[in-house]
N, C-alpha and C positions, 0 to 999 in steps of 0.2 A: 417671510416670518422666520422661516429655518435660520436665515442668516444673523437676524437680532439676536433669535436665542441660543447661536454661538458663541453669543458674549456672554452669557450668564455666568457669573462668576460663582464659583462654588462657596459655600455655607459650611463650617462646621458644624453647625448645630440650627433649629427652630423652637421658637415656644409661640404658640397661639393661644392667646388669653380670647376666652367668649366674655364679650362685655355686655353682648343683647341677642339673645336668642328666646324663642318662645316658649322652650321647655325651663322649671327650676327642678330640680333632683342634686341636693347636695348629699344623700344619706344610701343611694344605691354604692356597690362596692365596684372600683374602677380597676382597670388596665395597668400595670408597671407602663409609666412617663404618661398618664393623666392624674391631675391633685382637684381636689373638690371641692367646692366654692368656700367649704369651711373654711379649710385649712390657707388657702389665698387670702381668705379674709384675717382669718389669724395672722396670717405673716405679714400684714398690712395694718395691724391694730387692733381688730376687732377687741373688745375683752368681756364685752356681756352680748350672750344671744339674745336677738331681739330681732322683731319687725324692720326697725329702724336702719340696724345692724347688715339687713342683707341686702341683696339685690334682688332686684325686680325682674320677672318677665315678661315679656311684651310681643307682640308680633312683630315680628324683624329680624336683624341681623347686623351684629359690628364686631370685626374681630380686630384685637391688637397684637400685629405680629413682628416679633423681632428675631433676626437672622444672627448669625453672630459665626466671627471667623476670627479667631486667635482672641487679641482685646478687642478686636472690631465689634461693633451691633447697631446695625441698622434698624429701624422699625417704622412700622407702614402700619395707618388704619384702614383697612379694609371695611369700606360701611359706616354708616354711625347711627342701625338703629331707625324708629320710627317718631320720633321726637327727641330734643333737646332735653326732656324733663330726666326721662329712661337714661337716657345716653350718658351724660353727666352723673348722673348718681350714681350710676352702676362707675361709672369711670374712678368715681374718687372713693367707691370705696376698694378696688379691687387695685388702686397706686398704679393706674396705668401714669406713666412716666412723659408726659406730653411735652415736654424741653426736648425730648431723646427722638422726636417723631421726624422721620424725615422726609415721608410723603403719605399724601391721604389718596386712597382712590376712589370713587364709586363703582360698581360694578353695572350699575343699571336704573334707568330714571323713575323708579318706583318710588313712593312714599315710606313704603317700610324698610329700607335699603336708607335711604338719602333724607327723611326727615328730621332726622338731628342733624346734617350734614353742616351744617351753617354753624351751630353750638362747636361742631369738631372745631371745625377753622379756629373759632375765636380763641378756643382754648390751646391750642396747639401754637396760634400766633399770641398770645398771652404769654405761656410759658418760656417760647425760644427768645423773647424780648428781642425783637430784632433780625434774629439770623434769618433767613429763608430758608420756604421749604413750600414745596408742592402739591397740586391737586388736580388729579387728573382724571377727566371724565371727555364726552365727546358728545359732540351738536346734536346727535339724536336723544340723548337722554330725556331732553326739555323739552321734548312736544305735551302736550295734553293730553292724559289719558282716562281711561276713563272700564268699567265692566259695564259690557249691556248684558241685560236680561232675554228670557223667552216673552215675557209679556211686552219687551219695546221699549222697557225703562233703559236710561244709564246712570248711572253714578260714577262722577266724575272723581280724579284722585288728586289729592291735596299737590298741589305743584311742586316744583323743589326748586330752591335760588338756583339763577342764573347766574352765567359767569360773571358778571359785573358786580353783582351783592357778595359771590366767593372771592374775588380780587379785594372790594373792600374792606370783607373781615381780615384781611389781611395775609393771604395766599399769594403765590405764584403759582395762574390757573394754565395748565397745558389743557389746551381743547382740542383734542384731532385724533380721527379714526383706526392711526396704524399701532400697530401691536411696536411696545418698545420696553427700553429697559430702566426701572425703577430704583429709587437708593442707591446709588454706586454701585448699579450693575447685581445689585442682589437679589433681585425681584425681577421676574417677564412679567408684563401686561400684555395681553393677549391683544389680536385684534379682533375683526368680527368673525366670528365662529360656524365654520360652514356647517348646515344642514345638512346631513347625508344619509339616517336611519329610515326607514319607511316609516318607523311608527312613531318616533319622537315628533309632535306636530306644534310645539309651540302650548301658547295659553289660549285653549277656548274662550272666547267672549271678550279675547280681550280687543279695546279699540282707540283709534286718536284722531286728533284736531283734523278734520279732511285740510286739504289748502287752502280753501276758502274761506275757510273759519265757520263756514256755516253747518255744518253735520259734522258725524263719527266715521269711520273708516276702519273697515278689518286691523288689526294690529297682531296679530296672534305670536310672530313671529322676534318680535324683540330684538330687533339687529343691533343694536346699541349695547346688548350685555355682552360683559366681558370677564375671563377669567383671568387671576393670579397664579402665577408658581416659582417655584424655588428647586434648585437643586443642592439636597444637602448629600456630602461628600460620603461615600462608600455606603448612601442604600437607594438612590435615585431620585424621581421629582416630586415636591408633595404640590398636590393640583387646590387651588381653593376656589368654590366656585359659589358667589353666593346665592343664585337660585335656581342655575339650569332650567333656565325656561328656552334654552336652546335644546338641553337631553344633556343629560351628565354623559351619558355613549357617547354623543357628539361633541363633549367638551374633551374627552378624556382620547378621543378618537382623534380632534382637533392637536394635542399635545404631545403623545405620541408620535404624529406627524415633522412636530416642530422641532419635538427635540431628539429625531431620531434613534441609537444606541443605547440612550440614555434609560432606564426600566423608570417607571410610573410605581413608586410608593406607596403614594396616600392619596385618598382625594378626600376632602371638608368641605361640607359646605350645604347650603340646602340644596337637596336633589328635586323638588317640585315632582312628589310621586303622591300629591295629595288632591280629592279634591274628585265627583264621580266622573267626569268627563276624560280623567288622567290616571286612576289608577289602573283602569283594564293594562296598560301598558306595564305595569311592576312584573309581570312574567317576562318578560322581552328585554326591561332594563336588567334583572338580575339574573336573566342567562348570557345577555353579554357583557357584564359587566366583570364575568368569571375570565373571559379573554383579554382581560389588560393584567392579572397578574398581582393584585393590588398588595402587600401585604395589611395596610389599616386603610379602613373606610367610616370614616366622621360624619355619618348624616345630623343635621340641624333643623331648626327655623322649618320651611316649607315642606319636610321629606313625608311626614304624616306617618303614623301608627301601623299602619297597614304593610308600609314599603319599609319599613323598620324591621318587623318579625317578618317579611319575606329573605331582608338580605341577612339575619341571624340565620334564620333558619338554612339557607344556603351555602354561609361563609362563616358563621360561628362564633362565638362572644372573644374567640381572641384575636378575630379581626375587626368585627364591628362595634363602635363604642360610640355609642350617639353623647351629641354633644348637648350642652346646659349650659345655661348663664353661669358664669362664675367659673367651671372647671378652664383648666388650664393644660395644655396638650404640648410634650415634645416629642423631635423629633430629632 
């Protein structure tokens, strides 16, 4: 993996547009290089505030990110969201630029990660009229999952298209589990993401299709997720990870490793510090999380209320700036 991510080509600059995140907050006051769903939406048309006017939140996660080096800009959707309906709306009103898209990733075969994923395709192959561009996810994501319960219930999770329904909408689908490099080298894809914390355990209760087809099976561990990063020039790598159901320690721990010298920036993304089974662990992530150095830490989507005012309270409002549908972050 070190070796891939010796190709990363450096980035002058990032902007991560939040297209679907669980939080809306366009009216708190923000960070110099975060702008607020308003003013994205103004610079996009808006002209009367209204219901109609804004974006929506949802449970999920879609970021639209472009890298940009002299007049180069690449851009990559990370996610798209937990349906088509969210994804899309929020998309066309915030002018993400879907001509300009040059690969979609999934991070992980959740419903609220990959339920618009299919919407992304169409729309991204709509706009480049032709050109290619790809989407890359890997064979574990598609199993069947499902949360059991204490009382023996499960409830199963909305599936997510297969590569054969992604080829269709009109993709060039990479399916395979090694860590590579994405957009002409502007983007790491990670691969699968060693376990190494004592206390970072994965997702209680979570479970998948046994092989048989007939029962459920422990799943807790989610080997299929994967993170993004970038290296932009003169302040180090920003991490995006969209739900650390590995441990954000373990992602960031993972990154660190890969790209040696290199200092770890930022990291965005849901931290999965939510939820009673997982927060006992918010002492343990955000006293190690002081050992990577970080200068901004973007919690979203999954991080929860709790493990928010932990890492304030520890690292301070002018590192920590949780994120919102609509804001827009550089870097």
């Amino acid at each position: 993996m070190r070796e891939v991510a010796g190709g990363l080509v450096p980035v002058d600059s990032v902007e991560i547009q939040v297209v679907v995140d669980n939080v809306t907050d366009s009216l708190s006051s923000i960070l110099r290089g975060v702008t607020n769903e308003n003013e994205v939406l103004r610079r996009h048309g808006m002209k009367t505030m209204s219901g109609a006017a804004k974006c929506c939140a949802h449970h999920g996660l879609a970021l639209a990110v472009t890298a940009r080096t002299g007049g180069d800009a690449r851009t990559l959707l990370f996610d798209a969201g937990p349906e088509a309906y969210t994804f899309q709306r929020n998309a066309a009103r915030l002018g993400v630029a879907f001509a300009d898209v040059d690969a979609v990733v999934l991070s992980h075969g959740h419903w609220d990660h990959g339920g618009g994923l299919l919407e992304a395709v169409r729309l991204v192959h709509a706009a480049r009229a032709g050109r290619p561009f790809e989407c890359h996810v890997n064979a574990g994501m598609f199993a069947p999952r499902a949360n059991s319960y204490g009382d023996g219930s499960v409830v199963p999770y909305e599936e997510l298209p297969d590569v054969d329904a992604l080829a269709a909408a009109g993709a060039t689908v990479v399916c395979a589990p090694e860590a590579r490099l994405v957009g002409g080298g502007a983007y790491y894809l990670s691969g699968e993401i060693p376990r190494v914390t004592a206390y970072e355990r994965g997702l209680p209760g979570h479970v998948r299709r046994s092989a048989d087809g007939a029962g459920w099976e422990p799943d807790p561990w989610l080997l299929d997720e994967r993170y993004v990063a970038l290296h932009v020039r003169g302040k180090g790598v920003v991490v995006l990870t969209a739900c650390s159901h590995a441990g954000v320690v373990n992602v960031l721990t993972d990154a660190r490793s890969v790209f040696g010298d290199l200092p770890l920036h930022a990291v965005m993304g849901g931290l999965h510090l939510s939820g009673g089974q997982i927060e006992p662990i918010i002492p343990d992530t955000v006293r190690d999380l002081a050992g990577f150095g970080l200068a901004k830490i973007v919690p979203a989507h999954c991080t929860g209320w709790r493990a928010v005012h932990a890492l304030v309270q520890r690292f301070g409002e002018a590192v920590v700036m949780p994120a919102a549908v609509g804001r827009l972050f550089a870097f």
